[in-house]
PAVEX-896422 format. One record per residue (C-alpha): residue in one letter; z negated, x negated, y negated; chain; residue number from 1. Coordinates in steps of 0.5 Angstrom, whole numbers, plus 500, padded with zeros to 3 digits. Example, Ala and Ser with C-alpha at 12.3 -4.5 7.8 and 13.67 -1.06 7.14 Angstrom:
residues 2
ATOM timi   Z   X   Y koltor kolgu
ATOM    A 484 475 509      A     1
ATOM    S 486 473 502      A     2
***
This chain:
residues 519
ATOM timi   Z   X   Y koltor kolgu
ATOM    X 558 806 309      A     1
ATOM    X 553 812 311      A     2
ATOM    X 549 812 304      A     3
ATOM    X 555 811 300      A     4
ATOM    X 558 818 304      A     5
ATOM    X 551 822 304      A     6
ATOM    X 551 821 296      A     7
ATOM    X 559 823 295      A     8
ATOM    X 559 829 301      A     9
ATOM    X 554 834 296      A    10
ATOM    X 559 833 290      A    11
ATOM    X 565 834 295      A    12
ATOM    X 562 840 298      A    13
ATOM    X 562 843 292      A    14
ATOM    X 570 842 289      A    15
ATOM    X 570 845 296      A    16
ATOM    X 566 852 296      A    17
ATOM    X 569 852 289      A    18
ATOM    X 576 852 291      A    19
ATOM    X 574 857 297      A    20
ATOM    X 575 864 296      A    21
ATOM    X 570 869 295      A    22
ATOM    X 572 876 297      A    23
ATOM    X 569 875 304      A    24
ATOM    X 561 874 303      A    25
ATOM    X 561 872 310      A    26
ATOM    X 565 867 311      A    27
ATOM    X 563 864 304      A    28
ATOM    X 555 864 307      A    29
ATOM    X 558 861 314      A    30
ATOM    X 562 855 308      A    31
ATOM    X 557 854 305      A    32
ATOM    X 552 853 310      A    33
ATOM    X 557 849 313      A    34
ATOM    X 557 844 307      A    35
ATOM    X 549 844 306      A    36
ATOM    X 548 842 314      A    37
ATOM    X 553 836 313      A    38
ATOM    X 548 832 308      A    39
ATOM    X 543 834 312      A    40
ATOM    X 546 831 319      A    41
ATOM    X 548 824 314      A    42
ATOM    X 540 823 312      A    43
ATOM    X 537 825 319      A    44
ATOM    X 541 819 321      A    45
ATOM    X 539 814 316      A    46
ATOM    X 533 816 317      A    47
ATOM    X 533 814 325      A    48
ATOM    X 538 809 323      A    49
ATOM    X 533 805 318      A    50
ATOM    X 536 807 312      A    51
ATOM    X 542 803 309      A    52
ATOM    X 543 798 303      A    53
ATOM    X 551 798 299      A    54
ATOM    X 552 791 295      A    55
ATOM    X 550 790 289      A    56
ATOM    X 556 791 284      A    57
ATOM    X 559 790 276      A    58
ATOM    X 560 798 274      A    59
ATOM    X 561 796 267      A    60
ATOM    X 559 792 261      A    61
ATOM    X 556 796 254      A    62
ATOM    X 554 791 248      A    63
ATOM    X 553 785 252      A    64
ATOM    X 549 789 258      A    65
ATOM    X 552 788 265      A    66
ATOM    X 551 795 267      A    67
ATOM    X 551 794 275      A    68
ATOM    X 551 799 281      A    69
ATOM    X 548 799 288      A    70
ATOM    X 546 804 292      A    71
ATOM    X 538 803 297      A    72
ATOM    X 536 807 302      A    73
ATOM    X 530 804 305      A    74
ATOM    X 522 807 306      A    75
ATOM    X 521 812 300      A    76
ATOM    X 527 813 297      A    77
ATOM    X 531 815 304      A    78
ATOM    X 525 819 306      A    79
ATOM    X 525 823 300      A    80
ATOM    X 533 824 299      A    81
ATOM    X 532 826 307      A    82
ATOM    X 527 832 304      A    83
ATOM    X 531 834 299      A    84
ATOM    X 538 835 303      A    85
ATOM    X 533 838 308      A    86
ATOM    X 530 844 303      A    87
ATOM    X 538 845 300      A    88
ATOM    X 540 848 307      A    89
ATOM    X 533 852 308      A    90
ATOM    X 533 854 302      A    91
ATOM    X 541 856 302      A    92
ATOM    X 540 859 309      A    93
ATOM    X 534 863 306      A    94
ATOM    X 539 866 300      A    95
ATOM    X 543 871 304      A    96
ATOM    X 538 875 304      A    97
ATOM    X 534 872 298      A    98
ATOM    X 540 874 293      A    99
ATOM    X 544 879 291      A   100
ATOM    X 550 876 288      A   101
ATOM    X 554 869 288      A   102
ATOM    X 553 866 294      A   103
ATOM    X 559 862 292      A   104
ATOM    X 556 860 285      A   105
ATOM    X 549 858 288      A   106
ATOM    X 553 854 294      A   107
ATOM    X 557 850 288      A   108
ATOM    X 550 849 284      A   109
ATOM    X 545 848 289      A   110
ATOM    X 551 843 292      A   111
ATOM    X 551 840 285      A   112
ATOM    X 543 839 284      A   113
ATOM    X 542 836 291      A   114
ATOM    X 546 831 290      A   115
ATOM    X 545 829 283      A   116
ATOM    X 538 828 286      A   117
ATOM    X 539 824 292      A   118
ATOM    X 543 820 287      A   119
ATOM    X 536 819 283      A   120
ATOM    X 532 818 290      A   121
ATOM    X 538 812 292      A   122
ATOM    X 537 808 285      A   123
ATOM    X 531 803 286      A   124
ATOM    X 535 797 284      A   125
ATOM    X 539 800 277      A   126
ATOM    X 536 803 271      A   127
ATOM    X 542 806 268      A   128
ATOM    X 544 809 275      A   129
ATOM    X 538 811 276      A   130
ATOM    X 538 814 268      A   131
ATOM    X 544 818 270      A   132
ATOM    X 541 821 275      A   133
ATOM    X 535 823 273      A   134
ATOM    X 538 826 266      A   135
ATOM    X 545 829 270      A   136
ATOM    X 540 834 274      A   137
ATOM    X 537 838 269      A   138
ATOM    X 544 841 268      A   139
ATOM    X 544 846 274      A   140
ATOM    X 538 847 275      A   141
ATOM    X 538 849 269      A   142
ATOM    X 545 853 269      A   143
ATOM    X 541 856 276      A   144
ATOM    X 535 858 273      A   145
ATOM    X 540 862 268      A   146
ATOM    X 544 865 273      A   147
ATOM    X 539 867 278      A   148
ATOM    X 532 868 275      A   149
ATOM    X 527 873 272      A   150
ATOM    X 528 878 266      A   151
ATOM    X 524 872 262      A   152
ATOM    X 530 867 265      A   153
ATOM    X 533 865 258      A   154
ATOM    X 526 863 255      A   155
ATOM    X 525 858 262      A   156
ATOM    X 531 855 261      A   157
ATOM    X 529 853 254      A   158
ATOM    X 522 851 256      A   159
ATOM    X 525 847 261      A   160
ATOM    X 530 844 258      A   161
ATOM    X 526 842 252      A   162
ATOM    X 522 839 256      A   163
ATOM    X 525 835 261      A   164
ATOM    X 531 833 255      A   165
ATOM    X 524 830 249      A   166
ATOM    X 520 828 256      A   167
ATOM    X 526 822 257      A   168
ATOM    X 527 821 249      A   169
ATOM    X 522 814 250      A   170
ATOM    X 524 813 257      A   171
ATOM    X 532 812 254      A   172
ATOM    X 530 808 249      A   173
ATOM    X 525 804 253      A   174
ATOM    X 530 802 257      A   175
ATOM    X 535 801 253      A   176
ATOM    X 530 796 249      A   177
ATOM    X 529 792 256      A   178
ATOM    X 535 792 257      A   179
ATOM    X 538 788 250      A   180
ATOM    X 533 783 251      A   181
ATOM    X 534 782 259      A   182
ATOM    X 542 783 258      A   183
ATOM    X 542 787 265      A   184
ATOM    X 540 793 267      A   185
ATOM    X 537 791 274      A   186
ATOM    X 529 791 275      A   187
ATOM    X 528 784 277      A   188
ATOM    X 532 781 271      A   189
ATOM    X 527 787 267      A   190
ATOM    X 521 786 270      A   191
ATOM    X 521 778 267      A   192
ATOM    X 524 779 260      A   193
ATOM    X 518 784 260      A   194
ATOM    X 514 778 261      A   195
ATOM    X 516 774 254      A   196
ATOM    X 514 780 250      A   197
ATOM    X 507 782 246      A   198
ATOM    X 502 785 250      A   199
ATOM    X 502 791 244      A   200
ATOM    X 509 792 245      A   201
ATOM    X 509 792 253      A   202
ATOM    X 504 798 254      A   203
ATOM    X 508 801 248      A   204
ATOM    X 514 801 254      A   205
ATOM    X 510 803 258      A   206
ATOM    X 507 810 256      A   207
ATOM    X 515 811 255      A   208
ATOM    X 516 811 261      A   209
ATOM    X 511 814 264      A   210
ATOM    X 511 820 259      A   211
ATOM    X 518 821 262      A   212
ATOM    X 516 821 270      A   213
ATOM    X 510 826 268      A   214
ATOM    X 514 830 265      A   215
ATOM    X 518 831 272      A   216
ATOM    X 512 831 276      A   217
ATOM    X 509 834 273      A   218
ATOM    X 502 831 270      A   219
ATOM    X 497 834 265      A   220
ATOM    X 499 835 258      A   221
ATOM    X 506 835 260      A   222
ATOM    X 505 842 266      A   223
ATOM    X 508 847 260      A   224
ATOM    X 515 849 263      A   225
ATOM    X 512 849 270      A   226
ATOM    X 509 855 271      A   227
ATOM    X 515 860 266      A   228
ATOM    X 520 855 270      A   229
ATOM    X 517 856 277      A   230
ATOM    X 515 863 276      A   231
ATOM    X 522 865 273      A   232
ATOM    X 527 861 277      A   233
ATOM    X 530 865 284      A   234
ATOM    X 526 863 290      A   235
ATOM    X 530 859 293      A   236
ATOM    X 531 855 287      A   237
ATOM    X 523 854 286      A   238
ATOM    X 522 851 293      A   239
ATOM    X 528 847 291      A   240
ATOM    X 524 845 284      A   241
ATOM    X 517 843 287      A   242
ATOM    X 519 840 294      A   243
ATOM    X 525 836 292      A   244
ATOM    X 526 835 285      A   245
ATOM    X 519 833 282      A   246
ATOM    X 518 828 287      A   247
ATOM    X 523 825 284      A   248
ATOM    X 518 824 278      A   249
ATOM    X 513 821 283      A   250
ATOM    X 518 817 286      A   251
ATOM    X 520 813 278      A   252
ATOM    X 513 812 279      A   253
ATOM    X 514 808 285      A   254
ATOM    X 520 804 283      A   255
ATOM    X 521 803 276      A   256
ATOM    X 513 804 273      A   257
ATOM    X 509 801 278      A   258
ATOM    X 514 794 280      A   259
ATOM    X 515 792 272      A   260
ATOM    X 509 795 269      A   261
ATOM    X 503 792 274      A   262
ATOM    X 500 788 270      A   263
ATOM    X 499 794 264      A   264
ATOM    X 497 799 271      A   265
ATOM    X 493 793 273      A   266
ATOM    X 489 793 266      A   267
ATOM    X 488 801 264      A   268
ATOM    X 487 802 273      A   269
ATOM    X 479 805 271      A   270
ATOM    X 483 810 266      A   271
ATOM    X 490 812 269      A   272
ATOM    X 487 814 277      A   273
ATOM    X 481 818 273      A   274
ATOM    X 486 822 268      A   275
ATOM    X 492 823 275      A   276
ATOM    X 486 825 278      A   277
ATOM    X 484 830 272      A   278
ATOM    X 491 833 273      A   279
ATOM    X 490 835 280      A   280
ATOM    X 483 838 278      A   281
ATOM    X 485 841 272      A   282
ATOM    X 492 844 276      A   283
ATOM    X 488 847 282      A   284
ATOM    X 483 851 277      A   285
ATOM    X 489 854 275      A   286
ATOM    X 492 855 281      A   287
ATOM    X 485 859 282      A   288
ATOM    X 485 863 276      A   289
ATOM    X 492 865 278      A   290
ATOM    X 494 872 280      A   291
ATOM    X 502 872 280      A   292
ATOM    X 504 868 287      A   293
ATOM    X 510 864 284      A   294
ATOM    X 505 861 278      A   295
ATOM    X 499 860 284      A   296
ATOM    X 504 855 288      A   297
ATOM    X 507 851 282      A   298
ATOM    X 500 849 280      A   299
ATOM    X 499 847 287      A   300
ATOM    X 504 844 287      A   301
ATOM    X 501 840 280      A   302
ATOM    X 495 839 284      A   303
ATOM    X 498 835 290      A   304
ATOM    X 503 831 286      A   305
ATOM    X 497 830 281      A   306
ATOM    X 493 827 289      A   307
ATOM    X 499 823 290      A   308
ATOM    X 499 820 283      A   309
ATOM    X 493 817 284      A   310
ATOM    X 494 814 291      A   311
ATOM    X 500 811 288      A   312
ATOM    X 495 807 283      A   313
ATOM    X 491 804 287      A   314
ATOM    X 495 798 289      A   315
ATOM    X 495 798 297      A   316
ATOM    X 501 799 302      A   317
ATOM    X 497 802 306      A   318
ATOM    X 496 808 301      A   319
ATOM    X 503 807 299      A   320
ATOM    X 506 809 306      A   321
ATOM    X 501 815 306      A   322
ATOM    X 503 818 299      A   323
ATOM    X 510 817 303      A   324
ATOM    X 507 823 308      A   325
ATOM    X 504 826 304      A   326
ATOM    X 509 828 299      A   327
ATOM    X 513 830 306      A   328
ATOM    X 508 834 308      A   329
ATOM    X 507 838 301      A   330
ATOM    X 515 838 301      A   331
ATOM    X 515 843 307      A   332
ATOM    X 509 847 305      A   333
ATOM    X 511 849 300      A   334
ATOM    X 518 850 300      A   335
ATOM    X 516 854 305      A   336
ATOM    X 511 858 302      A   337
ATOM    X 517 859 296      A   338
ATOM    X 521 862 301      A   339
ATOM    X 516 866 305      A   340
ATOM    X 513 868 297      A   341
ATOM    X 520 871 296      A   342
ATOM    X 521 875 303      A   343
ATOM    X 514 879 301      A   344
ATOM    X 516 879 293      A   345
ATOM    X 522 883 296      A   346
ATOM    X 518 887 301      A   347
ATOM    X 513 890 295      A   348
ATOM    X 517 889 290      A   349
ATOM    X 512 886 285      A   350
ATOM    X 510 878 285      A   351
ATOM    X 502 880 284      A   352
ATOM    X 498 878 291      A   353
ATOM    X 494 884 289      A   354
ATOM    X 499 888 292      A   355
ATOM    X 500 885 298      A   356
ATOM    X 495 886 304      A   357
ATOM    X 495 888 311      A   358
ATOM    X 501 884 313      A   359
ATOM    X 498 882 320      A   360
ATOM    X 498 889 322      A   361
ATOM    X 505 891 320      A   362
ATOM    X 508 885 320      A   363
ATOM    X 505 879 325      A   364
ATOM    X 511 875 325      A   365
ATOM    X 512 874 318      A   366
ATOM    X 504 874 318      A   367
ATOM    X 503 868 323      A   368
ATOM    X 509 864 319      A   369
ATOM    X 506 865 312      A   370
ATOM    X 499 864 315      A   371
ATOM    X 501 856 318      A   372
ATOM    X 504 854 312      A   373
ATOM    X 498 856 308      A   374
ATOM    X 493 853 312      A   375
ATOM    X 498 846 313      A   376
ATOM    X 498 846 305      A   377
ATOM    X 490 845 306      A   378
ATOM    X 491 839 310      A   379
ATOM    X 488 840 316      A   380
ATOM    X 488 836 322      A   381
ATOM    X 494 835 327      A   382
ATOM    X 499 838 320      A   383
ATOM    X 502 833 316      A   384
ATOM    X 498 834 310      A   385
ATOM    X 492 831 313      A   386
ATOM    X 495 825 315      A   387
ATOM    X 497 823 308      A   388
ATOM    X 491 826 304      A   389
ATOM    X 486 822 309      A   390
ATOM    X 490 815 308      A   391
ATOM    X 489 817 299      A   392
ATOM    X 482 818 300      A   393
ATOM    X 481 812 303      A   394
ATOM    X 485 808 299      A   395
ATOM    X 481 811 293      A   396
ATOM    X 475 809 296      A   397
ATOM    X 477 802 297      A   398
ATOM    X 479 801 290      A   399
ATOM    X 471 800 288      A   400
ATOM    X 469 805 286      A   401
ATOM    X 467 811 290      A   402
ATOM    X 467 817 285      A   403
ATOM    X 474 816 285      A   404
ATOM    X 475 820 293      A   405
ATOM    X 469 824 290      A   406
ATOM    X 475 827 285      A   407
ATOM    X 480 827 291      A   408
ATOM    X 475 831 295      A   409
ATOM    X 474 836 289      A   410
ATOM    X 482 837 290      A   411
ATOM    X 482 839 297      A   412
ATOM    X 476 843 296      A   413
ATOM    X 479 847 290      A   414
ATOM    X 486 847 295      A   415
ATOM    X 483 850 301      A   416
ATOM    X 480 855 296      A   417
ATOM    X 485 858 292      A   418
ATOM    X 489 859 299      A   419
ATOM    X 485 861 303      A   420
ATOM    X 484 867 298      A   421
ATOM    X 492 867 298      A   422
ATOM    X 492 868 305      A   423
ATOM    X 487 874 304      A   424
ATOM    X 490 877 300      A   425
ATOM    X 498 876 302      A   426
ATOM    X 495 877 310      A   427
ATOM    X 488 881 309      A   428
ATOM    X 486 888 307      A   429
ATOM    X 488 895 307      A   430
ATOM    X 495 897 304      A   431
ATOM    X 495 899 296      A   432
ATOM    X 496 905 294      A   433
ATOM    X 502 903 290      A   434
ATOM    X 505 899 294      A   435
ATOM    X 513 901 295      A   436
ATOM    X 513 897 302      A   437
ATOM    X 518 900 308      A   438
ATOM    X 517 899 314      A   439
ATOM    X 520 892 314      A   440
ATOM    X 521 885 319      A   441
ATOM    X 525 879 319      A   442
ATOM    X 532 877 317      A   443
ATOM    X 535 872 323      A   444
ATOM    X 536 867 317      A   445
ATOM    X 529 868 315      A   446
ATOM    X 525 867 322      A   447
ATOM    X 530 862 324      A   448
ATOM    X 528 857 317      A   449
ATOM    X 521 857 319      A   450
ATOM    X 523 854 326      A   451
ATOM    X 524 847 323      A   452
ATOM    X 519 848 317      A   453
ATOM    X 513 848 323      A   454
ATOM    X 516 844 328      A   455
ATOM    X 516 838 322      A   456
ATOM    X 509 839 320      A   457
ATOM    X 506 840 327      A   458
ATOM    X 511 833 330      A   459
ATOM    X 509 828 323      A   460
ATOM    X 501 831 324      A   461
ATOM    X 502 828 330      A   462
ATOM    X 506 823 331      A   463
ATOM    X 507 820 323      A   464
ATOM    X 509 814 325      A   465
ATOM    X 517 814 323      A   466
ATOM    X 514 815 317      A   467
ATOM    X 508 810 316      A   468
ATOM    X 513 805 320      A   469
ATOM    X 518 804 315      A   470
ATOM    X 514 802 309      A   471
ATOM    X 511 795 313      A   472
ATOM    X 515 789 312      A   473
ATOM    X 520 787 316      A   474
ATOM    X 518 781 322      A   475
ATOM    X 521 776 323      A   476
ATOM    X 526 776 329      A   477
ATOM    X 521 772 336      A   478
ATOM    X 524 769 341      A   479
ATOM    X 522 773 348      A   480
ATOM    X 519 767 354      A   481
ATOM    X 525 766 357      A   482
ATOM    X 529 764 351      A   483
ATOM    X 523 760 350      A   484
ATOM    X 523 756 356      A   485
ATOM    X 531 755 356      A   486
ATOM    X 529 752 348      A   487
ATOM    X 525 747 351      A   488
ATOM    X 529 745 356      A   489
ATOM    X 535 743 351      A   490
ATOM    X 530 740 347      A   491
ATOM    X 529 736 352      A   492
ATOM    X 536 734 354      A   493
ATOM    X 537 733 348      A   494
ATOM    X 531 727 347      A   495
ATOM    X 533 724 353      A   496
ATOM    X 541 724 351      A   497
ATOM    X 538 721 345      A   498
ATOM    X 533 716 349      A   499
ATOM    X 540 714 352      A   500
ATOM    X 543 712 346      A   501
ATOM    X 539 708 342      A   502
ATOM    X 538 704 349      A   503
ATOM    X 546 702 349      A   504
ATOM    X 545 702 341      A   505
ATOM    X 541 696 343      A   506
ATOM    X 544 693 348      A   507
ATOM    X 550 692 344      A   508
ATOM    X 547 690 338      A   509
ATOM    X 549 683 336      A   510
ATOM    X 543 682 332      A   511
ATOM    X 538 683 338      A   512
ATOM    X 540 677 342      A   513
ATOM    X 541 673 336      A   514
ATOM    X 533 674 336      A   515
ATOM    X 532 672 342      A   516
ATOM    X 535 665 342      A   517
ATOM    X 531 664 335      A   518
ATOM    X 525 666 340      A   519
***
């Protein structure tokens, strides 16, 4: 019931805020913050809950496909889902003083976007379901970059949109393929209909389907929208974009990718974590050259999704469960340094780190905040990064050949560089002489956002066991020592109940004294 509330409250809440009136900014912000809490407060619970699964039911039937519809929020799927309603409130909490104007627009399309993505994150069971929401959240995200973004807004939107829309063209059509010859949209019913096709034509499906999932992460070549869209987008948006949306990506490669295609990832496994691990590189040489901070934080995003990837292909549940933590931890850093970037973009004015500077001295609060996300987004001990990296490094040393952990290593190496450079030049250093910067402090909505940002990365650097726990097999049910013992004395009244009775089945029994006159 609760999975079933979480996926239709965000849609709700958005006819809500839309029939609402908005003369008031005040009361509309209290509205939708009311309406982006409530989500919230329904994953929370799942997540303590252990999460929740719907029965698997006909949705409809098109050309002879049993189009089916369920809903599953176990392990991945329910933590990501958790995340994404999670940034949705921060980032709404954020843009009072982050946006200017419609408040009510952005509520109605933030609502919108988190719900077509905990849509996408609850689809582990349907191909169709899952498509639908794979495709449907484009649309606001679009229309938000639109309203609400940069002076080159209109070219990120075409950006984006072309390459979101063509990215899943091979996807659409490989699904429909598998489902004509499987007659059912469900991913077991898929899985053995692959198995009946040439080996040529399974690798074919399966670089359609991991095009469109490396378009969304996104992966080396596919990155191209990602820094105009990033850079271009509102704040609030951008950490909405790299911290909830292109998990999403990583996630279709967990559910849909790995299950139906392993023996192709298990054939081609000495070439695809090299080429996810090239991306990683190849996104923190990027971040490193970068001078505008919107650019910097999306190809770090590139970077950690690209570590994440190869964690994913190494086959292990081990690493499965820390690629899980490790796209928690990166889902709060850098939402949270989306969201603290912004505040010093508003500041200064600009958003090259070169006017920055000298925020230590005239402002400590927001320095501290700033300077604990960057240096939990470099994974140090005892932050929630640290725990989902050291878990991937090991899960590539184990898959045999140890150059592979030498790359991830190379990853972090190159994370810590360009932020620690970011802290120094956001942080450190005289105020530059252009700088428009007032005397300025935190907002209470800003320095509250931060409070559970910090909080969840300190508590699942330390204890990431709700996590990790969640991805190990279900136990059978054991009996205590007492149930024991109460079991082993019916079992033998039980055997003496039986003794009884064959001891009267003999006695009674003609045939016994007819042999023994014979004998």
């Amino acid at each position: 019931m609760l999975i079933s509330l979480l996926l239709i409250l965000p849609f709700a809440c958005s006819c809500l805020m839309l029939a609402s009136s908005s003369r008031d900014v005040n009361s509309t912000f209290r509205m939708g913050l009311l309406c982006t809490a409530m989500p919230l407060i329904l994953a929370t619970i799942l997540v303590l809950t252990g999460g929740q699964q719907t029965e698997n039911y006909s949705w409809f039937s098109f050309l002879g496909i049993d189009i089916r519809f369920s809903l599953y929020g176990h392990g991945l799927s329910l933590w990501m889902a958790w995340l994404a309603a999670l940034l949705c409130f921060l980032a709404f909490a954020y843009s009072k003083s982050a946006l200017s104007f419609g408040v009510k627009k952005f509520a109605v399309g933030l609502l919108i976007l988190e719900g077509t993505i905990i849509g996408a994150f609850f689809s582990a069971e349907n191909l169709v379901q899952f498509l639908f929401f794979f495709e449907a959240m484009i649309l606001p995200a679009a229309v938000l970059m639109a309203l609400y973004g940069g002076l080159k807004r209109q070219r990120a939107v075409i950006v984006f949109s072309i390459y979101t829309l063509f990215g899943s063209i091979p996807l659409l059509f490989g699904a429909w393929y598998l489902m004509s010859i499987a007659s059912s949209d469900n991913i077991s019913a898929i899985a053995e209909a692959l198995k009946t096709l040439p080996p040529s034509v399974q690798t074919s499906l399966f670089i359609a389907f991991s095009i469109a999932f490396a378009v969304k992460t996104p992966l080396f070549p596919f990155h191209g929208w990602q820094g105009i869209s990033y850079s271009e987008a509102s704040y609030p948006l951008s950490a909405i974009l790299s911290g909830a949306m292109a998990k999403v990506g990583i996630f279709g490669f967990a559910v849909w990718v790995i299950p139906i295609f392993y023996g192709q990832i298990f054939e081609y496994n000495l070439y695809l974590i090299p080429f996810v691990l090239f991306s990683a590189l190849y996104g923190a040489a990027l971040a490193l050259r970068q001078t505008n901070i919107k650019r910097l934080l999306a190809f770090s995003s590139m970077s950690h999704l690209g570590l994440a990837t190869a964690g994913l292909f190494c086959y292990d549940d081990i690493v499965s469960a820390g690629v899980a933590v490790m796209l928690v931890g990166h889902g709060l850093t850098a939402g949270g340094l989306f969201l603290f970037g912004g505040i010093a973009q508003k500041w200064t004015g600009s958003t090259d780190i070169k006017s920055y500077g000298a925020f230590a001295s005239t402002n400590p609060v927001f320095a501290s905040i700033f300077g604990f996300l960057g240096i939990a987004a470099v994974a140090v001990p005892c932050t929630v990064g640290f725990v989902g990296e050291f878990l991937i490094l090991q899960g590539l040393y184990n898959s045999g050949f140890a150059f592979f952990a030498v790359l991830g290593g190379l990853c972090i190496i190159c994370s810590a560089a360009y932020m620690l450079r970011l802290i120094k030049n956001v942080l450190f250093g005289p105020i530059p002489e252009n700088s428009s910067r007032a005397n300025v402090s935190l907002s209470n909505f800003e320095g509250a956002a931060a409070v559970p940002i910090i909080a969840l990365i300190l508590y699942f650097g330390l204890h990431p066991a709700p996590i990790l726990n969640s991805f190990e097999p279900e136990k059978e049910p054991t009996l205590t020592e007492q149930e024991m013992q109460e079991f082993e004395k019916f079992l033998e009244a039980l055997l003496e109940l039986e003794g009884i009775e064959r001891i009267e089945e003999t006695e009674d029994n003609p045939e016994n004294d007819s042999l023994e006159e014979y004998d």
